[in-house]
DODO-324849 format. One record per atom (N, C-alpha, C, O): residue number from 1; x, y, z. Coordinates in steps of 0.05 Angstrom, whole numbers. Each point is the difference from the previous one (the first is absolute). Layout:
<atoms>
n=NUM; X=X; Y=Y; Z=Z
...
</atoms>
This chain:
<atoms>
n=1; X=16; Y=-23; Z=0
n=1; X=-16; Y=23; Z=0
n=1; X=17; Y=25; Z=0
n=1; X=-3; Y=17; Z=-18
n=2; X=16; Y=-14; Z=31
n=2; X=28; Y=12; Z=2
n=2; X=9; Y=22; Z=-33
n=2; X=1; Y=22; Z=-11
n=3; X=2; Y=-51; Z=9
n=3; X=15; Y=-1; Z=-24
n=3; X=-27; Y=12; Z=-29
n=3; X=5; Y=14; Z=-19
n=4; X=-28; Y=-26; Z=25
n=4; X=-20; Y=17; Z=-20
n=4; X=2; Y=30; Z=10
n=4; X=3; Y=19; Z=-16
n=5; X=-4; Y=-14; Z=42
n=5; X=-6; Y=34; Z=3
n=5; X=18; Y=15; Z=-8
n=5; X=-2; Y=23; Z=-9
n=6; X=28; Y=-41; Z=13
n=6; X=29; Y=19; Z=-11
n=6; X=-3; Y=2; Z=-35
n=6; X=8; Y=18; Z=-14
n=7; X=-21; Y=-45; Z=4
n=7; X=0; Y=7; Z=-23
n=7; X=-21; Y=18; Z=-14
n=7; X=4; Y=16; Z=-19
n=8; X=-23; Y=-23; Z=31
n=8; X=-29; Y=18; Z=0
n=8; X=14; Y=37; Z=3
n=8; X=-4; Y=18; Z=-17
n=9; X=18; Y=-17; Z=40
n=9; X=8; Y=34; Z=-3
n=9; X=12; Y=3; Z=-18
n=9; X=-9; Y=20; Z=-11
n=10; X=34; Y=-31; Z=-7
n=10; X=17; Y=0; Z=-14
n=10; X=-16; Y=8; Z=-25
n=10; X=12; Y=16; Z=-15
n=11; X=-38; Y=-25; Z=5
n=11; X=-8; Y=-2; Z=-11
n=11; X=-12; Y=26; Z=-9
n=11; X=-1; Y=9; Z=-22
n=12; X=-13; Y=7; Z=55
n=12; X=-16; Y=13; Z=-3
n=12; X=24; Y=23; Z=-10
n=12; X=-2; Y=14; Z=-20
n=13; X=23; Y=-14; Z=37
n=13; X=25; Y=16; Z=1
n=13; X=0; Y=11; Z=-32
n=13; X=-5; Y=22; Z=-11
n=14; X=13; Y=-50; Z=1
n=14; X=13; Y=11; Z=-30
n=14; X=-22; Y=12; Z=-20
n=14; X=3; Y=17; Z=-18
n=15; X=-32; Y=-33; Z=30
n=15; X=-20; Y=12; Z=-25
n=15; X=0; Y=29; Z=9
n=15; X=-3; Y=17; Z=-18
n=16; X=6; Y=-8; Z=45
n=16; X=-7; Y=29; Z=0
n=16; X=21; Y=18; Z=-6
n=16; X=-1; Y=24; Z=-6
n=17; X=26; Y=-45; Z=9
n=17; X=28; Y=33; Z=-15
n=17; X=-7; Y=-7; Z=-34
n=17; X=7; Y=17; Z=-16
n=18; X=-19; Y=-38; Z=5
n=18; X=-2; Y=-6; Z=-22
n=18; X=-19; Y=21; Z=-17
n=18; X=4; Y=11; Z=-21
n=19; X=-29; Y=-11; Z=44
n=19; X=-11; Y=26; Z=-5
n=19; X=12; Y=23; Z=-1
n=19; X=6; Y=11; Z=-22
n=20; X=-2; Y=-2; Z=41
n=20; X=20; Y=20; Z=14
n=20; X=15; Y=3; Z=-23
n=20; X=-1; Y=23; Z=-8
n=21; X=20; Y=-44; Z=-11
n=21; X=15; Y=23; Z=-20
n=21; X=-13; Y=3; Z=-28
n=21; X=11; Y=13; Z=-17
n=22; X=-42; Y=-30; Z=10
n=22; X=-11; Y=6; Z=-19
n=22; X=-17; Y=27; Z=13
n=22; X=-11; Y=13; Z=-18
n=23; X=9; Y=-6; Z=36
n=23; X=-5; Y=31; Z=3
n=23; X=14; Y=11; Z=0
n=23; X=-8; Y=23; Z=5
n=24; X=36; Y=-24; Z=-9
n=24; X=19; Y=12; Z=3
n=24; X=12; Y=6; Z=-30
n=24; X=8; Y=22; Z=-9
n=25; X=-8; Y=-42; Z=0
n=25; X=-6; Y=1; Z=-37
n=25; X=-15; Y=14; Z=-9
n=25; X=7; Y=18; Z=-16
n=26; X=-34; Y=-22; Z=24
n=26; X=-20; Y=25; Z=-13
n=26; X=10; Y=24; Z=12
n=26; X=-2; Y=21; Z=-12
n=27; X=11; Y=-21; Z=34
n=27; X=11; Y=37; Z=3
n=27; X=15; Y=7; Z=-18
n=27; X=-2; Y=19; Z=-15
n=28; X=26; Y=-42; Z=17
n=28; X=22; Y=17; Z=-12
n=28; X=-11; Y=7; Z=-33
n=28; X=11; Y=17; Z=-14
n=29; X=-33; Y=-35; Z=6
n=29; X=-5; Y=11; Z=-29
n=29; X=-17; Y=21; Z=-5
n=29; X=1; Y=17; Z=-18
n=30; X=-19; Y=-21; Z=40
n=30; X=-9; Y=33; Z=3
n=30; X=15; Y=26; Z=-7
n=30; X=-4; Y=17; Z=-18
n=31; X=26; Y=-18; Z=41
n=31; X=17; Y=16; Z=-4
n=31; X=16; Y=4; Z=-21
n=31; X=6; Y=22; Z=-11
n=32; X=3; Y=-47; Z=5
n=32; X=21; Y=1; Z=-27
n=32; X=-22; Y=10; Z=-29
n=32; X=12; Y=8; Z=-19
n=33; X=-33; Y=-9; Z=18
n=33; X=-30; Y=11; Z=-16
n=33; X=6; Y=28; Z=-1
n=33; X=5; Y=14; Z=-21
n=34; X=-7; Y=-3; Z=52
n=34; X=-2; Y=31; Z=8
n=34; X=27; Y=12; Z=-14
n=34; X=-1; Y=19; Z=-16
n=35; X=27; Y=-33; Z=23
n=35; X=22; Y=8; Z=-7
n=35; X=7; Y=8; Z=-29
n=35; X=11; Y=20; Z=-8
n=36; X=-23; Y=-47; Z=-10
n=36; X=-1; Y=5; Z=-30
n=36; X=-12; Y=26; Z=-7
n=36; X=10; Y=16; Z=-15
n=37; X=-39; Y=-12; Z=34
n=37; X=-12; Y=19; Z=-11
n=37; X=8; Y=22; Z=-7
n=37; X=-3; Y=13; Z=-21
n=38; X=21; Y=-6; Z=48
n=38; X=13; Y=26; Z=15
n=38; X=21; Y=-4; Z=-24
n=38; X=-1; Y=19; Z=-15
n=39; X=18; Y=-38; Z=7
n=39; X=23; Y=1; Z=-25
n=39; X=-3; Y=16; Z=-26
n=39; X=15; Y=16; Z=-12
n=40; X=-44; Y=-27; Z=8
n=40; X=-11; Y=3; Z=-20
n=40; X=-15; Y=27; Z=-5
n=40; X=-9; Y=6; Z=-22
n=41; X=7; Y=13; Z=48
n=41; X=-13; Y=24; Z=-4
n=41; X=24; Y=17; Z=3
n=41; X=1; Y=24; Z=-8
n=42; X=21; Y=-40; Z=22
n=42; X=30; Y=21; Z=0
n=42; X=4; Y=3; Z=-27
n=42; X=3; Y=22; Z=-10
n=43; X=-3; Y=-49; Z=-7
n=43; X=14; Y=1; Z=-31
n=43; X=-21; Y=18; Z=-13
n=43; X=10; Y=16; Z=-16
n=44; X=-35; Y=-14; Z=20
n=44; X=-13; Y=24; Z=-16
n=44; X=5; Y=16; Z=11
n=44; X=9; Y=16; Z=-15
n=45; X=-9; Y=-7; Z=38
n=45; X=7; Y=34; Z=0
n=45; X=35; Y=6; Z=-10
n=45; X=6; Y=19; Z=-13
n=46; X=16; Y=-44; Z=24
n=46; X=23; Y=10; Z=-15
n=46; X=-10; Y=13; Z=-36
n=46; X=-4; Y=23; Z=-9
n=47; X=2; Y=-51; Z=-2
n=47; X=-4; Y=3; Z=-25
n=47; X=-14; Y=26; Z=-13
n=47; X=6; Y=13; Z=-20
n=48; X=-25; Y=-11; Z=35
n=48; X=-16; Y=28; Z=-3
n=48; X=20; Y=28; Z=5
n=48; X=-1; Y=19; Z=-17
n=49; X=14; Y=-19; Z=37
n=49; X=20; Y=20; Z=10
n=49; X=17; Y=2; Z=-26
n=49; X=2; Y=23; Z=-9
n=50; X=12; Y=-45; Z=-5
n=50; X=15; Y=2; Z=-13
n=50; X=0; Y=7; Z=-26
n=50; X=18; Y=11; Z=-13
n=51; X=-45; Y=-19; Z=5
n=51; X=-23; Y=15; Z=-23
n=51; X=13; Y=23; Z=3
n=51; X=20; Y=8; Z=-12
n=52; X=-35; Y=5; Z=30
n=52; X=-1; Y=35; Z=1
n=52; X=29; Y=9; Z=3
n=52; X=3; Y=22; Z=-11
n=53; X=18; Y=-31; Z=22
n=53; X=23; Y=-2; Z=-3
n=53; X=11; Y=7; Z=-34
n=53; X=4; Y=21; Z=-12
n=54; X=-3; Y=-43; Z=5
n=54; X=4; Y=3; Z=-31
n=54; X=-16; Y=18; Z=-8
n=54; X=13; Y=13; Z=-16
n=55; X=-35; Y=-5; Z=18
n=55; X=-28; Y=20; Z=-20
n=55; X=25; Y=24; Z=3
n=55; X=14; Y=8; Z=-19
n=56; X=-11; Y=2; Z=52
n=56; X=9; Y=27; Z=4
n=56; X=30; Y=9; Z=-2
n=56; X=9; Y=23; Z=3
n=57; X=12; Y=-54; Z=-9
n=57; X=18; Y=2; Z=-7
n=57; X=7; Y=8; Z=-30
n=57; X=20; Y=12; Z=-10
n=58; X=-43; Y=-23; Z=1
n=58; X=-4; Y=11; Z=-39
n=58; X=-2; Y=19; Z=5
n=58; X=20; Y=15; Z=-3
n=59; X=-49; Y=-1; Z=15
n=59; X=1; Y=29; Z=-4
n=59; X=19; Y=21; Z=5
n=59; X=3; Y=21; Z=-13
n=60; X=9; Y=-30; Z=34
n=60; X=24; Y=17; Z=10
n=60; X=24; Y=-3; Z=-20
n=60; X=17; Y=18; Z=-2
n=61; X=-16; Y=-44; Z=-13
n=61; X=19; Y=7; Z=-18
n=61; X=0; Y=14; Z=-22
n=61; X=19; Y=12; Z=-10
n=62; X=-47; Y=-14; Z=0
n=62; X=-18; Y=15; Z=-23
n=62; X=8; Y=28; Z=6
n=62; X=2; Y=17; Z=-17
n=63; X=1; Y=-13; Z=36
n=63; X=-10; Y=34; Z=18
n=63; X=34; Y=11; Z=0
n=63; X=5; Y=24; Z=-1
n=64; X=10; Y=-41; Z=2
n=64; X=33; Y=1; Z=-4
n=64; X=6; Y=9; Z=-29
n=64; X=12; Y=19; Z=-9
n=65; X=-25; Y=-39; Z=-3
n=65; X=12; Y=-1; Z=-36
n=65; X=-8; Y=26; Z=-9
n=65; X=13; Y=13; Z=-16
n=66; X=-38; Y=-5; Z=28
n=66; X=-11; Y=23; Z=-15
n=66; X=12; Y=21; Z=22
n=66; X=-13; Y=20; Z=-5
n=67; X=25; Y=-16; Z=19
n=67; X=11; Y=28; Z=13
n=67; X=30; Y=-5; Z=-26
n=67; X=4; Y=15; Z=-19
n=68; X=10; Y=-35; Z=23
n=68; X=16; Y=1; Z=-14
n=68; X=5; Y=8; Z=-26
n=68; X=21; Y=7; Z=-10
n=69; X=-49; Y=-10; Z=-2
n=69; X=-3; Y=5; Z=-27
n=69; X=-4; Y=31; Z=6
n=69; X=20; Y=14; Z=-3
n=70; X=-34; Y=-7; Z=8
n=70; X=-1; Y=34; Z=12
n=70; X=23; Y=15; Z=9
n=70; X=3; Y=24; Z=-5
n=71; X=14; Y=-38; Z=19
n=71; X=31; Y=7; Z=1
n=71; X=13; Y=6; Z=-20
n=71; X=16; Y=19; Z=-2
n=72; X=-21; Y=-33; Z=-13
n=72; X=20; Y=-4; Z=-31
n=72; X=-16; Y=23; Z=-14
n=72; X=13; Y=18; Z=-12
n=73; X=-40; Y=-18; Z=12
n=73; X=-10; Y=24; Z=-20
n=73; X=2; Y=28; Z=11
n=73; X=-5; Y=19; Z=-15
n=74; X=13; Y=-14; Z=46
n=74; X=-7; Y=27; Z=17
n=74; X=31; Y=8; Z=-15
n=74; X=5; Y=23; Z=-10
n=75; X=18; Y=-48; Z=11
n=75; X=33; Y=6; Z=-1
n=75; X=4; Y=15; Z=-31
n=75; X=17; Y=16; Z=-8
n=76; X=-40; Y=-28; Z=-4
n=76; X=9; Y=5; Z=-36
n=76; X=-13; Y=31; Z=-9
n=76; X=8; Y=19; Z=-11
n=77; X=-35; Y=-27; Z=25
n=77; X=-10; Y=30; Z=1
n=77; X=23; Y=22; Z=12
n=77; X=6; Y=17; Z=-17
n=78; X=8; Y=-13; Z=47
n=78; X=23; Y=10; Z=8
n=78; X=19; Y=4; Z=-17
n=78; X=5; Y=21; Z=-12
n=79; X=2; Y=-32; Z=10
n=79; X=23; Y=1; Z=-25
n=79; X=0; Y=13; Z=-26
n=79; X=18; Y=9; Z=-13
n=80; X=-57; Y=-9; Z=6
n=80; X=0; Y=9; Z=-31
n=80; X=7; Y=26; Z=2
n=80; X=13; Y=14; Z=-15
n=81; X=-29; Y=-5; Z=46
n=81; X=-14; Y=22; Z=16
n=81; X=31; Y=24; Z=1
n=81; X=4; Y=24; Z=-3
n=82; X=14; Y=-48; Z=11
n=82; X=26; Y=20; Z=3
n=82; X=24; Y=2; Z=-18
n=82; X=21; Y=12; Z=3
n=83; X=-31; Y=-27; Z=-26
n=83; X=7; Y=14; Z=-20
n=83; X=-1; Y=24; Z=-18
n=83; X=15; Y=14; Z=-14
n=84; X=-47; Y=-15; Z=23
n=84; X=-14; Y=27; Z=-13
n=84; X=10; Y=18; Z=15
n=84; X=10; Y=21; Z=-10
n=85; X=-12; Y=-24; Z=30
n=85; X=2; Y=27; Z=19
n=85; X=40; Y=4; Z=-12
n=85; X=8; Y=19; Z=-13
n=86; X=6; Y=-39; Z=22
n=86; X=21; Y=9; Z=-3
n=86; X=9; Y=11; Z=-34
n=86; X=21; Y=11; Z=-6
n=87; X=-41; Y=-17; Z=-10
n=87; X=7; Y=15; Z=-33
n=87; X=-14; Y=29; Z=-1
n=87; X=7; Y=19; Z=-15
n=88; X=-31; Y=-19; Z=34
n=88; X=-7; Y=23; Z=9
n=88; X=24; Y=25; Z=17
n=88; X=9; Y=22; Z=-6
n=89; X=-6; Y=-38; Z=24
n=89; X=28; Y=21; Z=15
n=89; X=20; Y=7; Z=-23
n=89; X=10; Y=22; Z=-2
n=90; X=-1; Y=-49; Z=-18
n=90; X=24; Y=13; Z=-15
n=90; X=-11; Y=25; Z=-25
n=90; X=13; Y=18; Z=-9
n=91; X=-36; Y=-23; Z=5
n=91; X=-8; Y=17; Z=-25
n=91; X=-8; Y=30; Z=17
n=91; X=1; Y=23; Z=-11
n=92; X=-9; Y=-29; Z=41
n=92; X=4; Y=32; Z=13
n=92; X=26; Y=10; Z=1
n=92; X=7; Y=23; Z=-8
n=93; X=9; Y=-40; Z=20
n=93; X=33; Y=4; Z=-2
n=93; X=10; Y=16; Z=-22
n=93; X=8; Y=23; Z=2
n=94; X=-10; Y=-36; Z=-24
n=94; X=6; Y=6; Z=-26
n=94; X=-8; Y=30; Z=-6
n=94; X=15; Y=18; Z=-8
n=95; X=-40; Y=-18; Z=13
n=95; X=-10; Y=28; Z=-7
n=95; X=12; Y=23; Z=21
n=95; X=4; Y=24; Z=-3
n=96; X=-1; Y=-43; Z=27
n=96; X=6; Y=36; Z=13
n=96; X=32; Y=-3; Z=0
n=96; X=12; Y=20; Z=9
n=97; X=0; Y=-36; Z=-15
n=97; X=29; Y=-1; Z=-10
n=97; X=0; Y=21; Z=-26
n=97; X=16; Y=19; Z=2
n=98; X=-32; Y=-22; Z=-28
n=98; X=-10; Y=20; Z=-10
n=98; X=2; Y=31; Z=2
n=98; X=13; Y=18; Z=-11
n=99; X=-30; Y=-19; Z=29
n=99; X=-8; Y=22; Z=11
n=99; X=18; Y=15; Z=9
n=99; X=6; Y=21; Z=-12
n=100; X=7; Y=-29; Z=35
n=100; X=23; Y=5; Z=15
n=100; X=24; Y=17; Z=-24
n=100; X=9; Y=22; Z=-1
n=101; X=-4; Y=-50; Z=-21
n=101; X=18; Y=16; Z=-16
n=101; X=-4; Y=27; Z=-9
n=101; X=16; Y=19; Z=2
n=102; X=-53; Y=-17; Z=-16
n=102; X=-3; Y=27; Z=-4
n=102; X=-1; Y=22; Z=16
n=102; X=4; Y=22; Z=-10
n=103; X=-11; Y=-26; Z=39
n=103; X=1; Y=20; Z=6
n=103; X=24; Y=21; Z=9
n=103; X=23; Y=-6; Z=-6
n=104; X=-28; Y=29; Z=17
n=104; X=27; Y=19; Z=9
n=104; X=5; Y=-12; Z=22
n=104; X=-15; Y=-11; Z=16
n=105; X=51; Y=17; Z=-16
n=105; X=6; Y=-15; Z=14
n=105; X=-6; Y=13; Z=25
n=105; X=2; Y=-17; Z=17
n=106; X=-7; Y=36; Z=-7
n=106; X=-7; Y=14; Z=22
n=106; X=-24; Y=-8; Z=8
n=106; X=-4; Y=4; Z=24
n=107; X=-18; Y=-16; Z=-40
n=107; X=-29; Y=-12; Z=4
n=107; X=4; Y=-28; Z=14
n=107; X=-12; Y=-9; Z=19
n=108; X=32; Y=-3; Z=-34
n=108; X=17; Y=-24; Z=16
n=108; X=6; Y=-5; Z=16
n=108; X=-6; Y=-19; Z=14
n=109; X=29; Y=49; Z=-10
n=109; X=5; Y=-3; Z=29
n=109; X=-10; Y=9; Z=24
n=109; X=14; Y=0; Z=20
n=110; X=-45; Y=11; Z=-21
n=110; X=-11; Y=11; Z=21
n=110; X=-24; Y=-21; Z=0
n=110; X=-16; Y=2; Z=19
n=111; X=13; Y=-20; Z=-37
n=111; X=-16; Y=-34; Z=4
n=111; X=18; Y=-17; Z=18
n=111; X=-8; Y=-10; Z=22
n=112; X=39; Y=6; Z=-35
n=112; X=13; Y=-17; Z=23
n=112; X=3; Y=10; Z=27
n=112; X=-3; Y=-16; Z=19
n=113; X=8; Y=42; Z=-14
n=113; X=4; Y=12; Z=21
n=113; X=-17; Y=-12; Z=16
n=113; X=6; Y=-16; Z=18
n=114; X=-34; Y=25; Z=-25
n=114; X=-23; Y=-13; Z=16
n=114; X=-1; Y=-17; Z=9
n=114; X=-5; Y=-6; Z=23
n=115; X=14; Y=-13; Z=-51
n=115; X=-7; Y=-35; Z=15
n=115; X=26; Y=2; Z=18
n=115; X=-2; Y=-4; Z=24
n=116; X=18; Y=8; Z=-32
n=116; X=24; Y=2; Z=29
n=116; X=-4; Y=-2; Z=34
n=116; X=10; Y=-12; Z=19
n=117; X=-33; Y=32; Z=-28
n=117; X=-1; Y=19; Z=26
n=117; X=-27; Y=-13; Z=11
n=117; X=-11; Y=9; Z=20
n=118; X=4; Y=-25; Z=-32
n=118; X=-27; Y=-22; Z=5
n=118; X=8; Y=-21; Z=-1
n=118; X=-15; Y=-20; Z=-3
n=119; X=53; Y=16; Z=5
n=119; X=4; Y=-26; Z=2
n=119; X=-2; Y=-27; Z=-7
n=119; X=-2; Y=-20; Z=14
n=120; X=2; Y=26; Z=-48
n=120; X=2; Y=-9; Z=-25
n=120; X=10; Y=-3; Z=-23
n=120; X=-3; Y=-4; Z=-24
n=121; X=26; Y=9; Z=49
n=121; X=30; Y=2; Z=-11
n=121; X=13; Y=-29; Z=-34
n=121; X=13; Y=-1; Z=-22
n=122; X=-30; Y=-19; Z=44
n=122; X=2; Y=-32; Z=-17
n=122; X=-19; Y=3; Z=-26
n=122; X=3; Y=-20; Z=-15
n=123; X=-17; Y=36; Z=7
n=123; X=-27; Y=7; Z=-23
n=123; X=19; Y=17; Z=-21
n=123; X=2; Y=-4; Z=-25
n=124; X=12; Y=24; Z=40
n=124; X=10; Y=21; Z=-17
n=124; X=29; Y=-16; Z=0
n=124; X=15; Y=16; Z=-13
n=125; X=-1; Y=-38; Z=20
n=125; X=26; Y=-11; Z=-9
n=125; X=-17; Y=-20; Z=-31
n=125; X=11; Y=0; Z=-23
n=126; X=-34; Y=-13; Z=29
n=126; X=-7; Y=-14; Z=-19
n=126; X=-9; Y=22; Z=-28
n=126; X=-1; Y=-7; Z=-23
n=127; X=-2; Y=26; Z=30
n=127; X=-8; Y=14; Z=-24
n=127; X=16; Y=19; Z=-12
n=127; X=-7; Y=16; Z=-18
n=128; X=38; Y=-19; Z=31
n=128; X=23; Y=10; Z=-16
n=128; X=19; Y=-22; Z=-7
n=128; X=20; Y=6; Z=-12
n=129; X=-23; Y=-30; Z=17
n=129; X=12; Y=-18; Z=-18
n=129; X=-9; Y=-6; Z=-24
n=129; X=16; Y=-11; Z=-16
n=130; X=-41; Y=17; Z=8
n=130; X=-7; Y=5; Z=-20
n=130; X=-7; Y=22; Z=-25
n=130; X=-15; Y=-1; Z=-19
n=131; X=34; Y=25; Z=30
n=131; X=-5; Y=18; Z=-3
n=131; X=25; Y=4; Z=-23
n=131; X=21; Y=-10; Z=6
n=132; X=-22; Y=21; Z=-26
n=132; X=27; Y=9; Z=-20
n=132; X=21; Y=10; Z=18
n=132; X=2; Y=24; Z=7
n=133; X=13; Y=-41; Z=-1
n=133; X=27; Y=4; Z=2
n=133; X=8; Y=34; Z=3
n=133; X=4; Y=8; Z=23
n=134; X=-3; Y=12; Z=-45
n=134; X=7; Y=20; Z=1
n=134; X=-26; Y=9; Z=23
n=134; X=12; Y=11; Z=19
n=135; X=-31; Y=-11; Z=-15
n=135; X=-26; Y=12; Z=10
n=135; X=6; Y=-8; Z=25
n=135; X=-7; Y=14; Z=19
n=136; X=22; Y=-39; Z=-16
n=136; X=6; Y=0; Z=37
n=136; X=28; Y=16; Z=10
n=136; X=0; Y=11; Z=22
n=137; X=23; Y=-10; Z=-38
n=137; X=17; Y=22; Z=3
n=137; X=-10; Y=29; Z=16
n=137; X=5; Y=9; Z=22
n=138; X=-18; Y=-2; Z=-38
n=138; X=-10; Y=29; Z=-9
n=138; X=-20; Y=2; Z=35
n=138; X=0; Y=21; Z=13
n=139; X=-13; Y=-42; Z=-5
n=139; X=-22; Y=1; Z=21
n=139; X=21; Y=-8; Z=24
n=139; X=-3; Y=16; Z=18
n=140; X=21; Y=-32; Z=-13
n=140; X=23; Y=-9; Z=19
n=140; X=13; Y=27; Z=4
n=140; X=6; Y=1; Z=24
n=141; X=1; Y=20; Z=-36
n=141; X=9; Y=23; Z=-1
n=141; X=-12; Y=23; Z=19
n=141; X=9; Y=14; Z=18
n=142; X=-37; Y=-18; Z=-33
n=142; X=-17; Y=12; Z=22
n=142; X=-12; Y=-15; Z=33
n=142; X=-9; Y=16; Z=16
n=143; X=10; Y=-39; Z=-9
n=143; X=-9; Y=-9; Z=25
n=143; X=23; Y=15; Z=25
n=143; X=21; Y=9; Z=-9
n=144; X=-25; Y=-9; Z=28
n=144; X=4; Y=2; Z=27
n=144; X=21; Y=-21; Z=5
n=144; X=-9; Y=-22; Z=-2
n=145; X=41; Y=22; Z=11
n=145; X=17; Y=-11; Z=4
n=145; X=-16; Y=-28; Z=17
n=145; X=4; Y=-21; Z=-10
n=146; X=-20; Y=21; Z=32
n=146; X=-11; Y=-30; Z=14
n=146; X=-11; Y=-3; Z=-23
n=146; X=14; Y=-18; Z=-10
n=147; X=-30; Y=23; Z=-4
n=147; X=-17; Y=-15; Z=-26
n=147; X=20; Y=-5; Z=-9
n=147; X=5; Y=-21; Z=12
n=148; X=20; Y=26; Z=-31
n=148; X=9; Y=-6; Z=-24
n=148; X=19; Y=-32; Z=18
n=148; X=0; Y=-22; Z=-11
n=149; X=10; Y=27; Z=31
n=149; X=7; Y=-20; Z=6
n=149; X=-14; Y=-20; Z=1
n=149; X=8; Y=-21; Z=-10
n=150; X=-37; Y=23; Z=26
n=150; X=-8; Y=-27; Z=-2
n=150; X=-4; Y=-7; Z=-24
n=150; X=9; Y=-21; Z=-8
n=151; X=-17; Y=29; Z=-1
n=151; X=-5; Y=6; Z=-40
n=151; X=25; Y=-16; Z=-14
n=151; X=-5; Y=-21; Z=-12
n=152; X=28; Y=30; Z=15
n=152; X=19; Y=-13; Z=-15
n=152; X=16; Y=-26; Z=18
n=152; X=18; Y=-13; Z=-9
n=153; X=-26; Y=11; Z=31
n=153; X=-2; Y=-26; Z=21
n=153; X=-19; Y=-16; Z=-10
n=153; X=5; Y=-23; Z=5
n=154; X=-24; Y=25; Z=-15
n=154; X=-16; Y=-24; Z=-1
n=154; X=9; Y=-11; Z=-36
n=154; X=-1; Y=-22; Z=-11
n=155; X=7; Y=50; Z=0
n=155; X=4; Y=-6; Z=-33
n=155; X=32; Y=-26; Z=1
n=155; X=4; Y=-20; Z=-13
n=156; X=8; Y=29; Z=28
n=156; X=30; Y=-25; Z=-3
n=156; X=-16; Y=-21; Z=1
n=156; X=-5; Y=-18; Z=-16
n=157; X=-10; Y=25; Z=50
n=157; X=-15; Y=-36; Z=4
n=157; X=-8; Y=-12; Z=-27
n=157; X=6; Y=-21; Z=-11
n=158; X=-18; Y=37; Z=7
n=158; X=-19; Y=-11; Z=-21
n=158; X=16; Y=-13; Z=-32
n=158; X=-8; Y=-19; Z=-14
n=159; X=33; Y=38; Z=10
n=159; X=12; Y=-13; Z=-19
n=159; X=17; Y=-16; Z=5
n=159; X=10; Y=-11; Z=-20
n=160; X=-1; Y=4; Z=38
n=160; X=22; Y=-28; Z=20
n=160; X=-33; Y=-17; Z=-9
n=160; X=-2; Y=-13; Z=-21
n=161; X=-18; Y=17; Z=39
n=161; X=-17; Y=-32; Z=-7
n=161; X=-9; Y=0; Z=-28
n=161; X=5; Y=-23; Z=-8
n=162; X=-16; Y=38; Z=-11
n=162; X=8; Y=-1; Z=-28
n=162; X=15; Y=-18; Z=-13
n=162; X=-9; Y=-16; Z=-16
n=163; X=35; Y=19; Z=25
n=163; X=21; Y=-10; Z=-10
n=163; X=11; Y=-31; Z=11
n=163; X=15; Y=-15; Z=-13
n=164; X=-25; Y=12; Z=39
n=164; X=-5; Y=-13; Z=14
n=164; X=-21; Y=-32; Z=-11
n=164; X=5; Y=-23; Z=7
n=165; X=-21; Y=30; Z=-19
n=165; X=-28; Y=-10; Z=-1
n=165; X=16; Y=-14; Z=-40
n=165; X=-11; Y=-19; Z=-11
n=166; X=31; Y=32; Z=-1
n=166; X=-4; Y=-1; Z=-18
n=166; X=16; Y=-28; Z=-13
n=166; X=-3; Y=-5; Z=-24
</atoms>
């Protein structure tokens, strides 16, 4: 008798951990169910994330190519822009280089004086290097010993880099 009750518990023992891990099975698949789920709503929202990722990485590169392209047309426009202007300055140049020649030289030199004396000293060196040779004699004659020096101080410079450059 003994011996049935020990086997009788043994029995009851194993059918109930037996149970015990087929509930334990259905948990863990429960869970391992829930877990997929949860996998599976991570991979759509990654995937989704990454969607819009790429969408706004296009656009932003779209948004690149075209500043760039705008770069290139603002630079060409610039450039045409300061050409003109700079064939503009030489054809004023020209004319009041012109000018300069015809006028008296005393009209000359009470124009340079001015800019001198307004400290435009660098305006009136550029507009007797271009001036006939004899026509800058004749005006160097008349300036103010500080003028003629800086005057014929900046003219060496100028023909040392001249010559320099050549």
């Amino acid at each position: 008798m003994k011996i049935i009750i020990i086997c009788f518990s043994l029995f009851i023992f194993h059918f109930s951990s037996l149970n015990a891990s087929v509930m334990e099975e259905g948990e863990f698949y429960k869970e391992k169910q829930e877990l997929e789920l949860v996998k599976q709503e991570l991979d759509e929202f990654y995937n989704k994330k990454e969607n819009q990722y790429k969408k706004q990485k296009k656009e932003l590169e779209n948004i690149l190519s075209n500043i760039e392209a705008d770069k290139k047309t603002i630079e060409k426009v610039k450039l045409e822009n300061q050409k003109i202007l700079d064939e503009i300055n030489r054809v004023i140049k020209s004319r009041a280089i012109v000018m300069y020649d015809k006028m008296k030289v005393k009209v000359v030199l009470d124009i340079f004086n001015k800019m001198v004396s307004d400290g435009k000293i660098n305006e009136v060196f550029d507009i007797m290097i271009r001036l006939k040779q004899k026509r800058v004699l004749v005006l160097l004659k008349k300036f103010d010993v500080p003028t003629k020096t800086i005057l014929m101080t900046k003219m060496k410079d100028y023909e040392y880099e001249k010559k320099g450059t050549k």
